[in-house]
C-alpha positions as a Markdown table, in Angstrom:
| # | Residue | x | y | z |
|---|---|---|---|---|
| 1 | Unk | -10.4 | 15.2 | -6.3 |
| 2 | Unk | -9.5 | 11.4 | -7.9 |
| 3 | Unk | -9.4 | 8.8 | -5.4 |
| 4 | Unk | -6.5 | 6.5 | -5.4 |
| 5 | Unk | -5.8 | 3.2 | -3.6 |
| 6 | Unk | -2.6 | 2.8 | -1.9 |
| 7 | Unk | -0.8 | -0.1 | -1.0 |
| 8 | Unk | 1.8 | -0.9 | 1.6 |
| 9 | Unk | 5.1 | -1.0 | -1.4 |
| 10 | Unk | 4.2 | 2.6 | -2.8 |
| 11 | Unk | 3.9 | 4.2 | 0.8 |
| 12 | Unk | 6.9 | 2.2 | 2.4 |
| 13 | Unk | 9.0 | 3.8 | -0.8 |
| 14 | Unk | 7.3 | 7.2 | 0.6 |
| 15 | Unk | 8.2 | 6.5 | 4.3 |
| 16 | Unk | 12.2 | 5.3 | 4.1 |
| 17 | Unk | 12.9 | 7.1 | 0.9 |
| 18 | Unk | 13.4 | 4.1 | -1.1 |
| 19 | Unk | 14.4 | 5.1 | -5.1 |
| 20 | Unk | 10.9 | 4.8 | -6.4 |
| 21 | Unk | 9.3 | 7.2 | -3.3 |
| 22 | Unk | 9.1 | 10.6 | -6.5 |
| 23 | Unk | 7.3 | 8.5 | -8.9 |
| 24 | Unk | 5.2 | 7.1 | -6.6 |
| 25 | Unk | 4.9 | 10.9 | -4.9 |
| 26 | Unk | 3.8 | 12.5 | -8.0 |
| 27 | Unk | 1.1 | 9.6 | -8.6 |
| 28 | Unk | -0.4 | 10.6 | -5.4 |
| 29 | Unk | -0.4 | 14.4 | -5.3 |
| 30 | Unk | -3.6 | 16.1 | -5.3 |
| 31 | Unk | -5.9 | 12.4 | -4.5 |
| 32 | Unk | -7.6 | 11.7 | -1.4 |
| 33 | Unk | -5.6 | 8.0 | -0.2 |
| 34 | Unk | -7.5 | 5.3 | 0.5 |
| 35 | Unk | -6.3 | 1.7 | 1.9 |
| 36 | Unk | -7.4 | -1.8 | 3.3 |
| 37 | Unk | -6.8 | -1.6 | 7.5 |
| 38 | Unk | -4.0 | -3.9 | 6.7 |
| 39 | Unk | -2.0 | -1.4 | 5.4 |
| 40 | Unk | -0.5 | -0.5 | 9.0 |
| 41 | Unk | 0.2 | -4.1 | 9.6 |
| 42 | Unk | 1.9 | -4.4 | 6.3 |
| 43 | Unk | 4.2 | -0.7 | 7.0 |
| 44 | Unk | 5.0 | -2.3 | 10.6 |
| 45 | Unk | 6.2 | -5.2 | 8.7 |
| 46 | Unk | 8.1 | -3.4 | 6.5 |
| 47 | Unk | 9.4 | -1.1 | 9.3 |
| 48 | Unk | 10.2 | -4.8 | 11.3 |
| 49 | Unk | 12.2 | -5.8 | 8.3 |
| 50 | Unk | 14.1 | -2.9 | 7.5 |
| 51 | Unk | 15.4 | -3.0 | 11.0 |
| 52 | Unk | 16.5 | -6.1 | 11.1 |
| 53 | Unk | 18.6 | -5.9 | 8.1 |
| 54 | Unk | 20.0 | -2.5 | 9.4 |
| 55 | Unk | 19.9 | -2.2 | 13.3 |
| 56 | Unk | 22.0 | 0.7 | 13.5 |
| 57 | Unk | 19.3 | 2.9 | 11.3 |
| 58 | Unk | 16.6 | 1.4 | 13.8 |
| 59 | Unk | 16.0 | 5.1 | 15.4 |
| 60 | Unk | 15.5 | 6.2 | 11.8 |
| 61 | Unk | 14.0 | 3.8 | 10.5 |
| 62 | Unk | 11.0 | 3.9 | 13.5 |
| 63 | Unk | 11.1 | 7.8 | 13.3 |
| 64 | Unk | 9.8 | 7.1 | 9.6 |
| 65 | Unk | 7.5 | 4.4 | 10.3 |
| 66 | Unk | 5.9 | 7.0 | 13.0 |
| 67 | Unk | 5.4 | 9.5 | 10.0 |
| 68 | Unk | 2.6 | 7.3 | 8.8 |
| 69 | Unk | -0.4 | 9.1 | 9.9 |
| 70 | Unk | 1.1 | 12.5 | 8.2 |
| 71 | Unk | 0.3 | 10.6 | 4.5 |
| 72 | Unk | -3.2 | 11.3 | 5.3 |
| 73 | Unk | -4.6 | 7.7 | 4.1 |
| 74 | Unk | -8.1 | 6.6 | 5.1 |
| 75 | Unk | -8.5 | 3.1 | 5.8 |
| 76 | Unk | -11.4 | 1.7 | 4.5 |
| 77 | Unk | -13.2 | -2.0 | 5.7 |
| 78 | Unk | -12.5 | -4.1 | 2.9 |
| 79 | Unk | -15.1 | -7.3 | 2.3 |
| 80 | Unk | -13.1 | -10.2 | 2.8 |
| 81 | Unk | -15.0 | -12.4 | 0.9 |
| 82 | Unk | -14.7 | -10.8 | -1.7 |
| 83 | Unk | -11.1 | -10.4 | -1.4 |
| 84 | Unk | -11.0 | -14.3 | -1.2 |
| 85 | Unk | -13.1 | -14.5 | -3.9 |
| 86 | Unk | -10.5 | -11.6 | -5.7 |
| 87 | Unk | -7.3 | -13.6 | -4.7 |
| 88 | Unk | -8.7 | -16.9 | -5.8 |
| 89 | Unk | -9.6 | -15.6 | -9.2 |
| 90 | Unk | -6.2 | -13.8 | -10.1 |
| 91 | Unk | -3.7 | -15.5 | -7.9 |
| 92 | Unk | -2.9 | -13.0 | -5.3 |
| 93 | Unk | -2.4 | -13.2 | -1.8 |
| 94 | Unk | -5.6 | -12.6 | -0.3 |
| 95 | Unk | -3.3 | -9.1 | 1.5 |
| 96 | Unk | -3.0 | -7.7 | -2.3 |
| 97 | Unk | -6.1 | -8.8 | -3.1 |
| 98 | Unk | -7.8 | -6.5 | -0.5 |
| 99 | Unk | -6.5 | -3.7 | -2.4 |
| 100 | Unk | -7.5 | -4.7 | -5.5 |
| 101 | Unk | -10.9 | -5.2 | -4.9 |
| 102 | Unk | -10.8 | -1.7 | -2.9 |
| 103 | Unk | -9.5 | 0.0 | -6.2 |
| 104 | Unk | -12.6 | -1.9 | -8.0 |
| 105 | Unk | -14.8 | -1.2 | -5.6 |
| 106 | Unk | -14.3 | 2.6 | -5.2 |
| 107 | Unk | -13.4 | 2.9 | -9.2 |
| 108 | Unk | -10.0 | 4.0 | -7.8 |
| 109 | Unk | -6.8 | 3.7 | -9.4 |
| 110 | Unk | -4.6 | 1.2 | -7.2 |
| 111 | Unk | -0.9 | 2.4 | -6.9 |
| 112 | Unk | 1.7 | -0.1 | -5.9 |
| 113 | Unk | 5.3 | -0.9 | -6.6 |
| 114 | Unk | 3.6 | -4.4 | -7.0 |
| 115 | Unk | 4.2 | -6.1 | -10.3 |
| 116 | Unk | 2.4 | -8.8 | -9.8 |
| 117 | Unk | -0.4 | -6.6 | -8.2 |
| 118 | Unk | -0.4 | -4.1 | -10.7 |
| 119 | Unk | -0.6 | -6.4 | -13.5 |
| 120 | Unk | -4.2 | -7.9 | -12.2 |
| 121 | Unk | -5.1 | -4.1 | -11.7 |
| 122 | Unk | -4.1 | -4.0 | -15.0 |
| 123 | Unk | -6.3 | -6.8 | -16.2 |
| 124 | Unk | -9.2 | -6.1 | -14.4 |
């Protein structure tokens, strides 16, 4: 089974059915899902957002957001020097720059709706 690291953009398009949620579906079917811990600080945000904008989808909007778990993604401790060191290097946040050096460290591919992000993957 392929292993594929997951960011935060490519599951929140997953959890409140954003446009991109069947390409980004059909990237991860049949992989085990792997993330930085962040990841359910960055779908909280997400969720926070989201209801902000639209307070009178907030019920649905937090149903989703609860759905989380049933993705099935593993987090995984991420070293944060490394990360630093990552960010530093290709000019990410040092949040996106977890993943990346997940995906490198674990030979992973990385999906994200991240252009900037998927561009260093690219690179790398």
């Amino acid at each position: 089974m392929a292993v594929r690291v997951v960011d935060a953009s490519a599951l929140a398009a997953l959890l409140f059915g954003e446009p991109e949620a069947d390409a980004v579906a059909q990237q991860l079917e049949d992989a085990r899902l792997v993330a930085p811990g962040l990841m359910e600080f960055e779908l909280a945000n997400v969720c926070l957002v989201k209801t902000l904008r639209h307070p009178q989808q907030r019920s649905a909007l937090m149903a989703a957001f609860r759905l989380r778990d049933r993705l099935g993604v593993e987090q995984i401790a991420v070293d944060h020097d490394g990360a630093v060191e990552l960010a530093a290097a290709t000019g990410l946040t040092a949040y996106d720059a977890s993943y990346l050096w997940l995906a490198r460290e674990m030979r992973a591919e990385l999906v994200t709706l991240d252009r900037q992000l998927a561009r260093a993957a690219e690179a790398s």
